[in-house]
C-alpha positions as CSV (number, residue, x, y, z in Angstrom):
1,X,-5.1,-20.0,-8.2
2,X,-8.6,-19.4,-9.2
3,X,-9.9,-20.8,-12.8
4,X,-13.5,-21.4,-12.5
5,X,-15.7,-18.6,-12.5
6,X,-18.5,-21.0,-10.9
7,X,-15.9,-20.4,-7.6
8,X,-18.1,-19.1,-4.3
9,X,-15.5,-16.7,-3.7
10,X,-15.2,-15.2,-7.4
11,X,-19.5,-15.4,-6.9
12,X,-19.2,-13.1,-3.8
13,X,-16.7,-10.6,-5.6
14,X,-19.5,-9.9,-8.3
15,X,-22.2,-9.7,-5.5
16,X,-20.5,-7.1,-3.4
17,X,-19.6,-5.3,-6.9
18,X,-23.5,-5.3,-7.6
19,X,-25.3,-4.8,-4.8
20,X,-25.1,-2.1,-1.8
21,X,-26.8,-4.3,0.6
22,X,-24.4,-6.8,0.3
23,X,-21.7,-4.6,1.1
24,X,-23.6,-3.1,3.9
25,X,-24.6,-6.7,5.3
26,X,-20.6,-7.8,5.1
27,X,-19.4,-4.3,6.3
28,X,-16.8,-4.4,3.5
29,X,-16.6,-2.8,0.2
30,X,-14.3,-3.1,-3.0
31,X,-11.4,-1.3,-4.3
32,X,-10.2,-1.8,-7.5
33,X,-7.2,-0.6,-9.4
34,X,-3.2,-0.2,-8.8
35,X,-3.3,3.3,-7.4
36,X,-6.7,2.2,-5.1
37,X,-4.8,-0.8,-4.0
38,X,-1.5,0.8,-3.3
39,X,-3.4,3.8,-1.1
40,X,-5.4,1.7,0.6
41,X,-4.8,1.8,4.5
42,X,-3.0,-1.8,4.6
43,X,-4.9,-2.0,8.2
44,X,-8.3,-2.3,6.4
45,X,-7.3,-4.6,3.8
46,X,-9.1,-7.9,4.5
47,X,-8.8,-9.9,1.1
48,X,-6.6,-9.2,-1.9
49,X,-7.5,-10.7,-5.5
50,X,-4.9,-10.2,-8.1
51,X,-4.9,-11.6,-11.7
52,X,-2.1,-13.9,-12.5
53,X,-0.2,-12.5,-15.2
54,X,-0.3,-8.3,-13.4
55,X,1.3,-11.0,-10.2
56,X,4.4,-12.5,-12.0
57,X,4.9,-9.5,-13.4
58,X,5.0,-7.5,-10.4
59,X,7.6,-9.1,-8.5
60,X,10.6,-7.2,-8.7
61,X,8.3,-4.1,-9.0
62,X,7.2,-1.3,-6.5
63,X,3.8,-2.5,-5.9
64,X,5.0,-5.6,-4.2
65,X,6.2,-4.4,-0.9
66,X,2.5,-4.0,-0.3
67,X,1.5,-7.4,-1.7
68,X,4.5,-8.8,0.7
69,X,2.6,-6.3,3.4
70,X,-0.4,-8.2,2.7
71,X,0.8,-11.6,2.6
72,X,2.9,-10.8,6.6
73,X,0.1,-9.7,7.9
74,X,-1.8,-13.4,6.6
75,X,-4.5,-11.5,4.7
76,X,-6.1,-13.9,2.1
77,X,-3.8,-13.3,-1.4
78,X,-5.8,-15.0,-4.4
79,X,-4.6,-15.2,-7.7
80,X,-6.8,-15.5,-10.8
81,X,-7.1,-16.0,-14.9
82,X,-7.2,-12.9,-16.8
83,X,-10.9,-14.3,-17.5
84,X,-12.0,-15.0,-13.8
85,X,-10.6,-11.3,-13.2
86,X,-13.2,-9.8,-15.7
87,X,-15.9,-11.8,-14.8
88,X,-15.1,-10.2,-11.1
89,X,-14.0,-6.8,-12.1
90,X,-16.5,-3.8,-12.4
91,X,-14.7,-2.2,-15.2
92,X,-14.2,-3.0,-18.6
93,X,-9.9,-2.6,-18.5
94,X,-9.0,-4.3,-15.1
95,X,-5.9,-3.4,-14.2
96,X,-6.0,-7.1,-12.7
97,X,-5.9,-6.1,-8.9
98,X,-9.2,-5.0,-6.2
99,X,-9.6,-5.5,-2.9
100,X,-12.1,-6.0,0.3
101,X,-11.8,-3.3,2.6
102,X,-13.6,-2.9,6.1
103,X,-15.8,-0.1,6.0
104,X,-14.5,3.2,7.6
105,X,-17.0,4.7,10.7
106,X,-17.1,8.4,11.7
107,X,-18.5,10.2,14.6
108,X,-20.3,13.4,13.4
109,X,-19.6,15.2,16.3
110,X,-15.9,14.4,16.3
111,X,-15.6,15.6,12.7
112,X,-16.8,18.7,13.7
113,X,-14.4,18.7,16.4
114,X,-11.5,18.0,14.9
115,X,-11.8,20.5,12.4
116,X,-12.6,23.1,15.3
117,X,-9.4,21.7,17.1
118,X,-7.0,22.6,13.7
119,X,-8.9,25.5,13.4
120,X,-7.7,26.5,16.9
121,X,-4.6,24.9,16.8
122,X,-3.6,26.4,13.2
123,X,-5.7,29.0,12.2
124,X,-7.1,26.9,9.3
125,X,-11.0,27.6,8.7
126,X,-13.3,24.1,8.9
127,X,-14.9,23.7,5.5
128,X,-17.7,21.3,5.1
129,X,-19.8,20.1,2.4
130,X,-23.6,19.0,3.0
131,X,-24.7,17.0,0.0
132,X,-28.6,15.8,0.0
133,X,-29.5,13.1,-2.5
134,X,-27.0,13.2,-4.8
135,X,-27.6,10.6,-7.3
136,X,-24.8,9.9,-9.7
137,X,-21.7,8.0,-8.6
138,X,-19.5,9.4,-10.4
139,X,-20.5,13.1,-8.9
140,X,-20.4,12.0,-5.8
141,X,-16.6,10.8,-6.3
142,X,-15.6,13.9,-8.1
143,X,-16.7,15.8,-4.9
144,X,-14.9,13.9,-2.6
145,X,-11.5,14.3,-4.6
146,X,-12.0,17.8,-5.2
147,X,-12.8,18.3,-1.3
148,X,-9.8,16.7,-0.5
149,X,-7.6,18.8,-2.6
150,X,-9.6,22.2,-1.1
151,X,-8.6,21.3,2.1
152,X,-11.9,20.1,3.5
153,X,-12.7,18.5,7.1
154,X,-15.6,16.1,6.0
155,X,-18.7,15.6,4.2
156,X,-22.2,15.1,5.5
157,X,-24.8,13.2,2.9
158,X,-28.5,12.7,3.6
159,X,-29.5,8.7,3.4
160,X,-30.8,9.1,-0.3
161,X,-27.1,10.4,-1.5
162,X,-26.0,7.6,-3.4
163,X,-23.7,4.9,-1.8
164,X,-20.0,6.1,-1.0
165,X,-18.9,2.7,-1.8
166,X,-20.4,2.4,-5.2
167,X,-17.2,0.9,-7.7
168,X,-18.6,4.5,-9.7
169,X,-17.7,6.2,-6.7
170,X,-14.7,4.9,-5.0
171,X,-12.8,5.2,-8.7
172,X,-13.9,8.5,-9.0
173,X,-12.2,9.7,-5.4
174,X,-8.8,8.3,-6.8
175,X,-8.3,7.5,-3.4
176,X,-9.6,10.3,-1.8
177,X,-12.5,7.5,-0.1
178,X,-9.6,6.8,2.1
179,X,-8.7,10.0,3.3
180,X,-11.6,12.7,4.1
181,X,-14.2,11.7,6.7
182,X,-17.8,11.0,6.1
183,X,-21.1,11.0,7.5
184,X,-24.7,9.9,6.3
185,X,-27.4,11.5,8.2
186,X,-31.1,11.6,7.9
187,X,-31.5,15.1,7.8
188,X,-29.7,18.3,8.2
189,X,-31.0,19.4,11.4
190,X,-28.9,18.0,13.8
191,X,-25.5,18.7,11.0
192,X,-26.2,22.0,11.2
193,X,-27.1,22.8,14.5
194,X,-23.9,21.3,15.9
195,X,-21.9,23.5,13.1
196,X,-23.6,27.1,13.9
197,X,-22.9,26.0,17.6
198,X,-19.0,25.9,16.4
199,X,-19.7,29.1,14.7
200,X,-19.6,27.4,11.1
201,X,-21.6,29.4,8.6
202,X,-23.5,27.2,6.2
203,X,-24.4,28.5,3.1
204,X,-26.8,27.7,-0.3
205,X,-26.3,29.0,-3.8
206,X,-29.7,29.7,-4.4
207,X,-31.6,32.1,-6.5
208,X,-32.8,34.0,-4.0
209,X,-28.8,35.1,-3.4
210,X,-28.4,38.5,-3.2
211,X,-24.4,38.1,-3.4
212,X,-22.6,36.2,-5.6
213,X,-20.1,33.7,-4.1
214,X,-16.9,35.3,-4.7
215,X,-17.9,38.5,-3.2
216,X,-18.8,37.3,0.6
217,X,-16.1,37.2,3.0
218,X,-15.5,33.5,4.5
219,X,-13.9,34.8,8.0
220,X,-15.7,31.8,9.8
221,X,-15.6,28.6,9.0
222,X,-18.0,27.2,5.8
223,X,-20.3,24.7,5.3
224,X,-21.9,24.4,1.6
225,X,-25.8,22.8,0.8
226,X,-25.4,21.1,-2.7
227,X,-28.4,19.7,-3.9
228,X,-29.7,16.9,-6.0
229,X,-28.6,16.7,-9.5
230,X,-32.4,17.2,-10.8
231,X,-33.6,19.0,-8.7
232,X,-31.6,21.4,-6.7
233,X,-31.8,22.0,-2.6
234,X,-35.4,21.3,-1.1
235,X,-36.6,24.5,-0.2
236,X,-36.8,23.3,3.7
237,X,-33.6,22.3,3.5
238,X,-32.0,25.6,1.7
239,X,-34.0,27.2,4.1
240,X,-31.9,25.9,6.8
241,X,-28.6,27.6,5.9
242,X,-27.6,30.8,7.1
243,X,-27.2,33.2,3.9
244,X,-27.9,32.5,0.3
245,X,-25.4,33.1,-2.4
246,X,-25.4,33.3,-6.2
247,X,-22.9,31.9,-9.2
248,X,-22.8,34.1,-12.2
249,X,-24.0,32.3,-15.1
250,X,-24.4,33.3,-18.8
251,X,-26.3,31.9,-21.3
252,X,-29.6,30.0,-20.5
253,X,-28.2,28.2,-18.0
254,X,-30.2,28.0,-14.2
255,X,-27.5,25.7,-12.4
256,X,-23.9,24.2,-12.8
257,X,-23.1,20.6,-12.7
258,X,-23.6,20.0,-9.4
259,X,-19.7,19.1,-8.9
260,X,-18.8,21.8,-10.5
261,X,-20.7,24.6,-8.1
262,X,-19.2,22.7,-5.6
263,X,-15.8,22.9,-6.7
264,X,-16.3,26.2,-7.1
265,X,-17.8,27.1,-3.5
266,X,-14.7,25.2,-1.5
267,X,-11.9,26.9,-3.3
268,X,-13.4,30.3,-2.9
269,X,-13.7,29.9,0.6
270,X,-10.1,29.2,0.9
271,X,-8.5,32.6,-0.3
């Protein structure tokens, strides 16, 4: 068991918590929680940290078949103090249990096609989200979760979107990190060239729309340009998609959150 916080191990914890290029130098990032830990894909597991009392009291419970999993497989199983655990821990009530993952890898072209493939296969539209320098973590999670739940294929982020393995992040997917495929890119181009040659429609709300978003038939499949929390879509970039579209908004508002218009865009597209 682990007491001291002085311990190298307990020092690395708090450095890949901190600092993206740590993470990206390991290839590894952190998942903390019960329901992060008991989704995560038990092949990418690579260490397991779990705080002493949450592991005697655990036992008989159903979150130790996958601490057993762990342990069969011979991936590293620490226990800690409570106070170790919070020095290590990125939020301030630990659930007393995170994790190292390997970092997951996606081809961009194979996103597309897979999405083409279940298009073809079972008549299900691709849906796509392009997301350029998105800044908050916690955004950024929301979207993921909510594109898993709209049914989307993946999501395509330019290189100043904040990091997908931010702790902000990867709590705010609930476990959705684990299950819809990601891309960075450094710009749009390429993404949408290879989606218009797969006859997938991308779209911008913008206020140049001269339809509002409910009222525009999504027959082919959809592809949505959210912009930067601040600052909206850069107009070369909005200028890239293939049809502008409005939300109706009241008040003195200009824009939605940008989860929100997001949200929004994916569910239409699905009726």
């Amino acid at each position: 068991m682990i007491t001291s916080m002085a311990n190298s191990k307990v020092k690395r914890i708090v450095q890949l918590q901190e600092k993206s290029r740590a993470r990206a130098k390991e290839n590894v990032f952190i998942a903390e929680g019960i329901k992060m830990f008991e989704e995560a894909p038990a092949d990418r597991i690579l260490e397991l940290y779990i705080e002493e009392k949450l592991y005697e009291s655990v036992k008989n419970e159903k979150l130790f078949p996958k601490i057993k999993e762990c342990l069969d497989k011979g991936i590293p199983v620490e226990t800690v103090t409570e106070e170790v655990f919070e020095k290590m821990s990125d939020t301030r009530s630990p659930q007393g249990i995170l994790c190292v993952l390997e970092r997951f890898s996606y081809d961009r072209e194979q996103i597309v096609q897979d999405a083409v493939e279940r298009r073809d296969a079972k008549g299900r539209r691709p849906l796509f989200l392009l997301l350029e320098d998105i800044q908050d973590p916690g955004n950024l999670g929301t979207m993921i979760r909510t594109a898993e739940g709209a049914g989307a294929d993946g999501i395509f982020m330019t290189r100043k979107t904040v990091d997908i393995y931010n702790p902000k992040t990867i709590r705010s997917t609930m476990g959705s990190l684990y299950r819809v495929p990601f891309a960075y890119a450094d710009d749009f181009e390429e993404i949408i060239g290879l989606l218009r040659r797969k006859n997938i429609r991308v779209y911008a709300a913008h206020l140049k729309g001269t339809q509002y978003y409910h009222e525009i038939d999504y027959k082919e499949g959809s592809a949505f340009l959210i912009g930067n929390e601040g600052n909206g879509l850069k107009e070369e970039t909005a200028g890239m998609a293939d049809c502008y579209l409005k939300i109706p908004m009241e008040g003195q508002l200009e824009s939605l959150n940008a989860a929100v218009a997001a949200a929004l865009l994916m569910y239409q597209s699905r009726i």
